[in-house]
PAZAPA-4460 file (N, C-alpha, C; in steps of 0.05 Angstrom, whole numbers, plus 32768, in hexadecimal, padded with zeros to 4 digits):
% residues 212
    n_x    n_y    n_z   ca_x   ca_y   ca_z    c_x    c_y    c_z   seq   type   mol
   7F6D   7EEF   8150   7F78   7EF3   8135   7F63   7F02   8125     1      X     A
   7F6A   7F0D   8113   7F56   7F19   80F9   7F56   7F12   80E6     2      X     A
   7F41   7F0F   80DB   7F40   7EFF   80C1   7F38   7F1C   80B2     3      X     A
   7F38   7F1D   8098   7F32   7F36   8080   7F27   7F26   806C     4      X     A
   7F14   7F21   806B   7F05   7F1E   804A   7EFF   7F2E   803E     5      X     A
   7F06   7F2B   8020   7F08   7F42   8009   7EF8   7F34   7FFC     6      X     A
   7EDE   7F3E   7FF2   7EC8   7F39   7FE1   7EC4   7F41   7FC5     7      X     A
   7EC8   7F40   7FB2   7EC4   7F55   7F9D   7EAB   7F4E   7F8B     8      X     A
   7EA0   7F3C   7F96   7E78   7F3A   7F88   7E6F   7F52   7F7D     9      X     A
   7E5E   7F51   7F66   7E5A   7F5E   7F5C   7E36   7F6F   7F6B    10      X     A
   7E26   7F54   7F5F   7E0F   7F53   7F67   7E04   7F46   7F8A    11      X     A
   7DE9   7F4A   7F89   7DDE   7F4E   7FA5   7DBD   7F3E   7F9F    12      X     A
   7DC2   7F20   7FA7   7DD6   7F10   7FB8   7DF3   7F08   7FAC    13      X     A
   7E09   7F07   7FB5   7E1C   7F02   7FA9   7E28   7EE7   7FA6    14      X     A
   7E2A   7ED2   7F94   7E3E   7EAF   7FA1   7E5B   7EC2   7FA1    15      X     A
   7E65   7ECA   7F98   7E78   7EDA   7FA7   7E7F   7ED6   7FC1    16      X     A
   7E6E   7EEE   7FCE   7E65   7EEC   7FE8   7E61   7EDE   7FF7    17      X     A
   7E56   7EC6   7FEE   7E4D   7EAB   7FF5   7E5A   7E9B   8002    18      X     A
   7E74   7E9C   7FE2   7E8D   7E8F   7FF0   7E9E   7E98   7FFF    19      X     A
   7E9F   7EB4   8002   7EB4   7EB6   800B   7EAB   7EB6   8032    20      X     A
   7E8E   7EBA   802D   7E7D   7EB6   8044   7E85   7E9B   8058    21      X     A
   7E8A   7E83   8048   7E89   7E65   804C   7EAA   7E61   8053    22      X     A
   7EB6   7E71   8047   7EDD   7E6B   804B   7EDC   7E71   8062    23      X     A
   7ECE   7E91   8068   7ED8   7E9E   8087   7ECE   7E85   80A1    24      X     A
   7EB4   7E82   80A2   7EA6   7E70   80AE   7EBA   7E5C   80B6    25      X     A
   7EC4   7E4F   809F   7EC6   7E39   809F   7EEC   7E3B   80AC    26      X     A
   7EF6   7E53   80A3   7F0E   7E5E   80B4   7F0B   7E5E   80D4    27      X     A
   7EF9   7E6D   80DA   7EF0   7E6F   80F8   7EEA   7E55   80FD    28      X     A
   7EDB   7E4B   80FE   7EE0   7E26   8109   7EF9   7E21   810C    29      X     A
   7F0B   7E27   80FB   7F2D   7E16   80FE   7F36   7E32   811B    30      X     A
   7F32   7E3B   8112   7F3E   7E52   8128   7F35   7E5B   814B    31      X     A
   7F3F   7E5C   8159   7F37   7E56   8175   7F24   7E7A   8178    32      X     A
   7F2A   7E86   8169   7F1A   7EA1   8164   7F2B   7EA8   8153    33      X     A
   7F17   7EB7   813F   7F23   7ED0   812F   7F0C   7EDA   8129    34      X     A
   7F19   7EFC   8130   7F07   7F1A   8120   7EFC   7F17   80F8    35      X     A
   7EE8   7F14   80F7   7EE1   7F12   80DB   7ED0   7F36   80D5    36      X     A
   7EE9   7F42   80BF   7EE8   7F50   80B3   7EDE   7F51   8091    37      X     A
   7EC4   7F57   808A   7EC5   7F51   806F   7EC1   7F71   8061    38      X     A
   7ED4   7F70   804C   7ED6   7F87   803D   7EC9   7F82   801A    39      X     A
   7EA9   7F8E   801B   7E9D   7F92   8004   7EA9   7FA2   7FE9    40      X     A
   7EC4   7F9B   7FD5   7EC6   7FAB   7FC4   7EB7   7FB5   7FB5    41      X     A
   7E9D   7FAF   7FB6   7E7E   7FBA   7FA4   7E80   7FDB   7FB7    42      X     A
   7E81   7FD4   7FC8   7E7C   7FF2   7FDE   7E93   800C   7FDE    43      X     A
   7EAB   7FF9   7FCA   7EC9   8008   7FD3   7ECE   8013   7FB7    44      X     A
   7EB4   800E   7F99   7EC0   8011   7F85   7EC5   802D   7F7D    45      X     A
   7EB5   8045   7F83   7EBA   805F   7F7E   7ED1   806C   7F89    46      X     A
   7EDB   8063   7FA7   7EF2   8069   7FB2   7F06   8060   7FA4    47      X     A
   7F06   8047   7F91   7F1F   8037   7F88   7F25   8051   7F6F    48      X     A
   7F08   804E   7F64   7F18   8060   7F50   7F19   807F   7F4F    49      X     A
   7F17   8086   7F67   7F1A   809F   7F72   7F3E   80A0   7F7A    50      X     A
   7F41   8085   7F85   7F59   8081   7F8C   7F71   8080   7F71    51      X     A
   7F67   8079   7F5A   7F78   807A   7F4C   7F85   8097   7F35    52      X     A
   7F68   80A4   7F38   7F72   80C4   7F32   7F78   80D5   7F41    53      X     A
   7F7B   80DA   7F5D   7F7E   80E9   7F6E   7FA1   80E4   7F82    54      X     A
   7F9C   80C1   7F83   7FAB   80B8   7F97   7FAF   80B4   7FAE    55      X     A
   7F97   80BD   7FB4   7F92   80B8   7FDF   7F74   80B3   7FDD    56      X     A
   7F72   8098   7FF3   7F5D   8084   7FEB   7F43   8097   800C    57      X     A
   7F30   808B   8003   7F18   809D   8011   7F17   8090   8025    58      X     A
   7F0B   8094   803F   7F06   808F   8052   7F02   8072   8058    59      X     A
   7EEA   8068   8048   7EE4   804F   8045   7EFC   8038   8036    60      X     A
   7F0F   8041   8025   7F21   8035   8019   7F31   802E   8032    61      X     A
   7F3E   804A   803C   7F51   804D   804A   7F54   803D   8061    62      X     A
   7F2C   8036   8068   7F2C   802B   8087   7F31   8004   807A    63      X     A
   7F2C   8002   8065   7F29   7FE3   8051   7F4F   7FE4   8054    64      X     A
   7F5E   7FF2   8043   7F79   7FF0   804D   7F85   7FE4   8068    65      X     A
   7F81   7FF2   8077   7F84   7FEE   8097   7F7B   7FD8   80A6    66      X     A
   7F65   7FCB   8099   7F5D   7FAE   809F   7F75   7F9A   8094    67      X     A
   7F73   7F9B   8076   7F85   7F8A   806C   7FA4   7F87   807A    68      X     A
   7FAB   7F9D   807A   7FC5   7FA6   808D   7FCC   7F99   809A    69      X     A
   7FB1   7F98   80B4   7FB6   7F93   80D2   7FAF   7F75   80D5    70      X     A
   7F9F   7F63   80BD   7F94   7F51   80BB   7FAD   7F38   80C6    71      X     A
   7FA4   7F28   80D2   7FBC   7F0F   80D0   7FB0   7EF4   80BF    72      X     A
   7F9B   7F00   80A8   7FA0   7EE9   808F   7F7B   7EFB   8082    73      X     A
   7F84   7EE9   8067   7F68   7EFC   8057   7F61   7EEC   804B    74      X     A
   7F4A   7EE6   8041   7F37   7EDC   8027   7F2E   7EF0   8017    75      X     A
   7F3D   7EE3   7FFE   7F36   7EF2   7FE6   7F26   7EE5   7FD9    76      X     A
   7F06   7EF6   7FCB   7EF8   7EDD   7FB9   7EF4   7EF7   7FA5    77      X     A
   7EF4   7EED   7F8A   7EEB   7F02   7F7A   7EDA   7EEE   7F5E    78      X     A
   7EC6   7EF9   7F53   7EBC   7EEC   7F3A   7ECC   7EE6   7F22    79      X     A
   7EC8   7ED9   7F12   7ED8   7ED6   7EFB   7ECA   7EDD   7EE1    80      X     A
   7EDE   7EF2   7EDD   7ED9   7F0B   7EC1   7EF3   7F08   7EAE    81      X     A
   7EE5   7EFD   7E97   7EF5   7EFC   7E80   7F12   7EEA   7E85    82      X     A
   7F0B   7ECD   7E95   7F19   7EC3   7E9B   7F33   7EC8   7EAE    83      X     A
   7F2B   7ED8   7EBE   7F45   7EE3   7ECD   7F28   7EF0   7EE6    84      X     A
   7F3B   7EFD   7EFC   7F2A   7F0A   7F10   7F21   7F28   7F08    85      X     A
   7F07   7F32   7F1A   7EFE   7F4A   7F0D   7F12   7F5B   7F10    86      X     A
   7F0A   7F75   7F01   7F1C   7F95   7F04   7F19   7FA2   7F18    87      X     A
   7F03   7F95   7F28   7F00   7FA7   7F3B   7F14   7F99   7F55    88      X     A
   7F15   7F76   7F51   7F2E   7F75   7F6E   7F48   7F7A   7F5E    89      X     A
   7F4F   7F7F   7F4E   7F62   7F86   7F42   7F65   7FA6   7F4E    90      X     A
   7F5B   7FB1   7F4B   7F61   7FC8   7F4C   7F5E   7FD5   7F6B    91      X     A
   7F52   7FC4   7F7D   7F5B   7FC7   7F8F   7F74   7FB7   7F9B    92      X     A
   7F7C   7FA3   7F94   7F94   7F99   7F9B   7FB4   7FB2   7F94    93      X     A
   7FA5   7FC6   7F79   7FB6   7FD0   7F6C   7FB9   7FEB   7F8C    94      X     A
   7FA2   7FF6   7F87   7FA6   800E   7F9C   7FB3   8009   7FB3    95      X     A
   7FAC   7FF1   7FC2   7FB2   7FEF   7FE5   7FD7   7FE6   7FD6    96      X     A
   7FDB   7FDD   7FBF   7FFD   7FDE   7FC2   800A   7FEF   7FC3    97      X     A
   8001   8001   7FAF   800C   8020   7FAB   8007   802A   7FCB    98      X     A
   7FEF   8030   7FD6   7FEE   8033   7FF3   8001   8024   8002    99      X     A
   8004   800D   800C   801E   8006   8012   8025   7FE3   800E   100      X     A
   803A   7FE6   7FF8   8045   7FD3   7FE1   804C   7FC1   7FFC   101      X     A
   804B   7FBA   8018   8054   7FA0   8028   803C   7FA2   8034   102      X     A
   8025   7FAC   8034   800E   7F9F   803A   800A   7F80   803F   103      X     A
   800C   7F71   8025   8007   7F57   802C   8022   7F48   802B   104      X     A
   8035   7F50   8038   804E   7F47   8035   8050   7F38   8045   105      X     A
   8055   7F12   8047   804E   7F06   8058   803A   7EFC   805F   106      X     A
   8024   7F05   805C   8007   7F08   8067   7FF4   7EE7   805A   107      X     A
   7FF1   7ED2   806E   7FE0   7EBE   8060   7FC6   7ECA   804D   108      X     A
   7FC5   7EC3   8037   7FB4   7EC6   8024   7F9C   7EAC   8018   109      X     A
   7F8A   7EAD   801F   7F6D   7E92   800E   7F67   7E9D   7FF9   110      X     A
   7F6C   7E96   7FE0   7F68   7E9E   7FCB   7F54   7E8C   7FBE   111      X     A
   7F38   7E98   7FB0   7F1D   7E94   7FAE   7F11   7EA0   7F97   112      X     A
   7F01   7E91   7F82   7EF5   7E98   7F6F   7ED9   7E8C   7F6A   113      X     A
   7EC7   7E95   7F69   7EA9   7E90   7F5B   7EAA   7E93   7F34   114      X     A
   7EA0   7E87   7F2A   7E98   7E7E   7F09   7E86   7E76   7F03   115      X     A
   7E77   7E7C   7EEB   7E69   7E6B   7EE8   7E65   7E51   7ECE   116      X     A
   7E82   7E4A   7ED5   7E89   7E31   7ECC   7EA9   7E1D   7ED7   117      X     A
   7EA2   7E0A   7ECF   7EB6   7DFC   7EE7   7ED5   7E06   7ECB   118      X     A
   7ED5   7E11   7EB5   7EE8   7E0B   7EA0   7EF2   7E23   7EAB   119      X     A
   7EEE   7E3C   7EC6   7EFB   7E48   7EC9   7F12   7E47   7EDB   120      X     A
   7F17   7E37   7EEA   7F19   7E29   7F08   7F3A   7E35   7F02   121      X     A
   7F42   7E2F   7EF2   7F65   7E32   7EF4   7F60   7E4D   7EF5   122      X     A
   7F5E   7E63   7EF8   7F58   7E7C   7F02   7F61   7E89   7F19   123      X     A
   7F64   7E69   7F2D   7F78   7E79   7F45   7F90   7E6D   7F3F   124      X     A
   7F9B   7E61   7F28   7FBA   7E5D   7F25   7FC7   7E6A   7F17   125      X     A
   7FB3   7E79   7F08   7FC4   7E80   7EE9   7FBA   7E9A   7EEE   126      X     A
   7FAC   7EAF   7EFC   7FAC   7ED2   7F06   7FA8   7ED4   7F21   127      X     A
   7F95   7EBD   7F30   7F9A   7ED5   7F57   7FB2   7ECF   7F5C   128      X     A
   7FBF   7EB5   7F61   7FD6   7EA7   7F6A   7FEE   7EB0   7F62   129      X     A
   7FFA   7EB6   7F44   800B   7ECD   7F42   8000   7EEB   7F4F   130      X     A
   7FED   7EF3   7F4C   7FEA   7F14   7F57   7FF3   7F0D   7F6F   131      X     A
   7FEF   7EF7   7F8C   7FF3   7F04   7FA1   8015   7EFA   7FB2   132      X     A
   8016   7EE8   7F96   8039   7EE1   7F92   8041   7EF8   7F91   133      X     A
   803D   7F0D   7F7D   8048   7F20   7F7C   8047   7F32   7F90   134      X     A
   8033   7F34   7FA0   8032   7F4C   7FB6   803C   7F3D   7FCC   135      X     A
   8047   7F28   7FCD   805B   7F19   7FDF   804C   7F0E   7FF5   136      X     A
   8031   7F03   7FEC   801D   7EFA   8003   801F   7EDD   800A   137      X     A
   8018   7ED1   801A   8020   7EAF   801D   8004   7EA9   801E   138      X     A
   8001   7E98   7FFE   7FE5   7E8B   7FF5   7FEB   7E75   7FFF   139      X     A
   7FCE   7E6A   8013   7FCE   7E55   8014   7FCC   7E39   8000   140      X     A
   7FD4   7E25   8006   7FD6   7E10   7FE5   7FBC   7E08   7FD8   141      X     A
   7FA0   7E0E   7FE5   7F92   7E04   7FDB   7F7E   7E1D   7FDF   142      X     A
   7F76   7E29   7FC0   7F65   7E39   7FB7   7F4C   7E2A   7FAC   143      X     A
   7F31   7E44   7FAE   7F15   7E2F   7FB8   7F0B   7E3F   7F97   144      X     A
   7EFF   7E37   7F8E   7EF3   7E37   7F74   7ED5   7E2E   7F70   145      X     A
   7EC2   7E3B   7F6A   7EA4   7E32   7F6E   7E99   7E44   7F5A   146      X     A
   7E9C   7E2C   7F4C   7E84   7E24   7F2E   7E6C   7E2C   7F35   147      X     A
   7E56   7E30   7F26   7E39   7E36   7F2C   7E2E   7E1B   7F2C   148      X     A
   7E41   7E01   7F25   7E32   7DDF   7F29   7E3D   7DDE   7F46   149      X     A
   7E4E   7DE7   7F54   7E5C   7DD9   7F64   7E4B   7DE5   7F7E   150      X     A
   7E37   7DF7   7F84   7E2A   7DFF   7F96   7E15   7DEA   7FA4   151      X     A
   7E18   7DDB   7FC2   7E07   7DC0   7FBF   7E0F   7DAD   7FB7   152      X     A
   7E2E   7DAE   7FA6   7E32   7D91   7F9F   7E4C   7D88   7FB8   153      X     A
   7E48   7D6D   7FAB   7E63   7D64   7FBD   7E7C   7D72   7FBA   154      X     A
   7E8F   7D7C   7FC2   7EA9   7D75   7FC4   7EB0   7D96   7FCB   155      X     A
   7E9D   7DB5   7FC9   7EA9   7DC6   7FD0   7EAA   7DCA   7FE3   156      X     A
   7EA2   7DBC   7FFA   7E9A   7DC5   801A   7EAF   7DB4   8021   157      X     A
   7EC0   7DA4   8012   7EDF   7D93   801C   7EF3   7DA9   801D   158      X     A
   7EEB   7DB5   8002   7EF9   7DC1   7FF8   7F05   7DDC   8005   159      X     A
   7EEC   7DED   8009   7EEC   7E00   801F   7EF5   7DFD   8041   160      X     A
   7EF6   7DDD   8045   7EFB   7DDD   8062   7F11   7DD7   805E   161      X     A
   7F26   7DD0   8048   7F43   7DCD   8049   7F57   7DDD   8049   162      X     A
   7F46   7DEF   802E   7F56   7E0D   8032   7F4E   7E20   8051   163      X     A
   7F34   7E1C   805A   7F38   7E2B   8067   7F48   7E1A   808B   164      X     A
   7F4D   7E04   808F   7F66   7DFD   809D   7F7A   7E07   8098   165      X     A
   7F81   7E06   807F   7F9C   7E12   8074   7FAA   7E28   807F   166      X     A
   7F92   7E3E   8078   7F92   7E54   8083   7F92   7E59   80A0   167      X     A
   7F81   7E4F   80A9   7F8A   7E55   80CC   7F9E   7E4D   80CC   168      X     A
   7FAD   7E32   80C7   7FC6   7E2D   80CC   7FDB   7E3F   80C7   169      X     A
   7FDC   7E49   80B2   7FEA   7E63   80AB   7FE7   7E78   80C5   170      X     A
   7FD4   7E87   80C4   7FCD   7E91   80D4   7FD6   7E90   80F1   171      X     A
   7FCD   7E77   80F4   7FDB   7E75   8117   7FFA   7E71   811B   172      X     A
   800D   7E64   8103   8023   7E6C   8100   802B   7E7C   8100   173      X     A
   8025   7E8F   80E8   8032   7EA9   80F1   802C   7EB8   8101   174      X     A
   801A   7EBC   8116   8012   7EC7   812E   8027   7EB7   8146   175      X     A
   8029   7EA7   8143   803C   7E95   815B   8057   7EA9   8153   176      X     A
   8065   7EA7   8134   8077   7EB0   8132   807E   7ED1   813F   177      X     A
   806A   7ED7   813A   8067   7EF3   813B   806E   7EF8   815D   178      X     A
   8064   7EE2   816C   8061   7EE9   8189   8087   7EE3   8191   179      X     A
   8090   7ECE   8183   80A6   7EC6   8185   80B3   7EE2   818D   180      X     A
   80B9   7EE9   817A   80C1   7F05   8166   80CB   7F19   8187   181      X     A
   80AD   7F19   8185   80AC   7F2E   81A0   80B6   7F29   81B6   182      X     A
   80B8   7F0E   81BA   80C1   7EFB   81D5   80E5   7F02   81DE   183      X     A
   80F2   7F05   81C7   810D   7F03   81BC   8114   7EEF   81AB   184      X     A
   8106   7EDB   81A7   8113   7EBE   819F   8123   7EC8   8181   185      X     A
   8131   7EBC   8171   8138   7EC2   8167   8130   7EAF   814C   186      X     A
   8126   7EC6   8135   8118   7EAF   8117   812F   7EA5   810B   187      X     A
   811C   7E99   80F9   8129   7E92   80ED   8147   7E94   80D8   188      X     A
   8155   7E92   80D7   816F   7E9A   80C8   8165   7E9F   80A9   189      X     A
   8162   7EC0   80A0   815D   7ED1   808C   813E   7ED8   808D   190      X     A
   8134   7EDA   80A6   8116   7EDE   80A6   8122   7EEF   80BF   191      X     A
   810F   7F04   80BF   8107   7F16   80DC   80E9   7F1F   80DB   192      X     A
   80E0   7F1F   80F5   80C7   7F2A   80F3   80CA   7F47   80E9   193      X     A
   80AD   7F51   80E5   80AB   7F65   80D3   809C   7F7B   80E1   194      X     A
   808B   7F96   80DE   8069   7F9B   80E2   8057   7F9A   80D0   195      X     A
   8064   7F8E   80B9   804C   7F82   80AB   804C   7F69   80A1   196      X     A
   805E   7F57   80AF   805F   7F3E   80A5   8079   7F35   80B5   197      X     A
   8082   7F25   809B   809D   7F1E   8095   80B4   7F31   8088   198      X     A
   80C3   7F35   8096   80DD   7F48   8087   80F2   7F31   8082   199      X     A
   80F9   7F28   805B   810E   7F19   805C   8122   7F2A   8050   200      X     A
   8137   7F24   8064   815A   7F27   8061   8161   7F24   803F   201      X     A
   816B   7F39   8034   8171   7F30   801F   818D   7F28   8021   202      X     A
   8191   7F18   800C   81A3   7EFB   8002   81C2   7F0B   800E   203      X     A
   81C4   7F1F   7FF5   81DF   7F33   7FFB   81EB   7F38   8013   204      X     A
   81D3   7F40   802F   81D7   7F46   8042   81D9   7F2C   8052   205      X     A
   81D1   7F19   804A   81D5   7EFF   8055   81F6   7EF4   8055   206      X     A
   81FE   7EFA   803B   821E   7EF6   8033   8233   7F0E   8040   207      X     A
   8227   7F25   8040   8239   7F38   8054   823F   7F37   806C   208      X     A
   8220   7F2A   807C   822F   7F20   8098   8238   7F03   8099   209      X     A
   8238   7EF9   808B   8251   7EDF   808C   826C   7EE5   8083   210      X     A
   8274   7EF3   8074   828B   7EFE   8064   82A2   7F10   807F   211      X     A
   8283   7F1C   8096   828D   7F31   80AD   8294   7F20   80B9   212      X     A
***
């Protein structure tokens, strides 16, 4: 399997980094193997906004796209700016959609934030968790949050090893499914496999072949 971590740390050393360092880790343990891919948005930021006046993303973007793509689940960790996530994973979340809007369609998602205070923590309910609702990604239920008290203390290393079960579980699901797919078996009723995920049957077309 492949894992894709998306980093968007600012500075060097990064808790950013840190964490999102500790999710993958701690993913691979649940996982009988997976490829760990980490993608530095600090490294991708001139391309991003190269990408947004021109419209075709640079080499280095292009090859960060193609990870996420091909990925069968990702960790997202980004800092918390002005109470919400930075502009800079923002704005790469923005390009790779316009590049291609079913990228993470389907796709298990660990959604992850560093603060430096615990009063920011709802941060993955109230902006990552809608954003990757919207790009139609499947967040796992438990997002990891790490305060600048909570480094060394009790309860984030629970925390991190639940979400990151979660996620392999995801992960190895939809990889099983996926193999189904190919096998012939037949999915679920209004689900088909996809090449970038999940392709769901819309509702209409669900009622036309019953109606036939």
């Amino acid at each position: 399997m492949k894992l894709v971590v998306i980093s968007a740390g600012l500075s060097v050393p990064s808790s950013t980094r840190l964490l999102a360092d500790r999710l993958a880790a701690a993913t691979v343990r649940e996982t009988s193997s997976a490829d760990v891919q980490v993608v530095e948005l600090r490294d991708l930021a001139v391309e991003i906004a190269h990408n947004f006046t021109n419209g075709f993303p640079g080499r280095a973007l292009a090859s960060a796209f193609d990870a996420v793509s091909a990925a069968d689940g990702l960790i997202v960790v980004t800092p918390v700016f002005s109470a919400s996530y930075s502009g800079l994973f923002k704005s790469f979340f923005d390009v790779l959609s316009v590049s291609d809007k079913d990228a993470l369609a389907g796709k298990p998602v660990l959604i992850a934030a560093t603060g430096g205070s615990a009063r920011h923590s709802l941060v993955l309910e109230h902006a990552l968790r809608p954003l990757f609702a919207h790009l139609r990604a499947v967040v796992v239920p438990t997002g990891v949050y790490a305060a600048s008290e909570d480094w060394g203390a009790e309860g984030l290393a629970s925390r991190i090893d639940r979400a990151a079960g979660e996620l392999a579980g995801l992960m190895a699901g939809f990889g099983a499914y996926a193999q189904r797919g190919e096998s012939g078996a037949v999915p679920a009723e209004g689900v088909r496999p996809s090449g970038g995920g999940l392709e769901v049957v819309p509702f209409e077309q669900q009622l036309a072949a019953l109606r036939a």
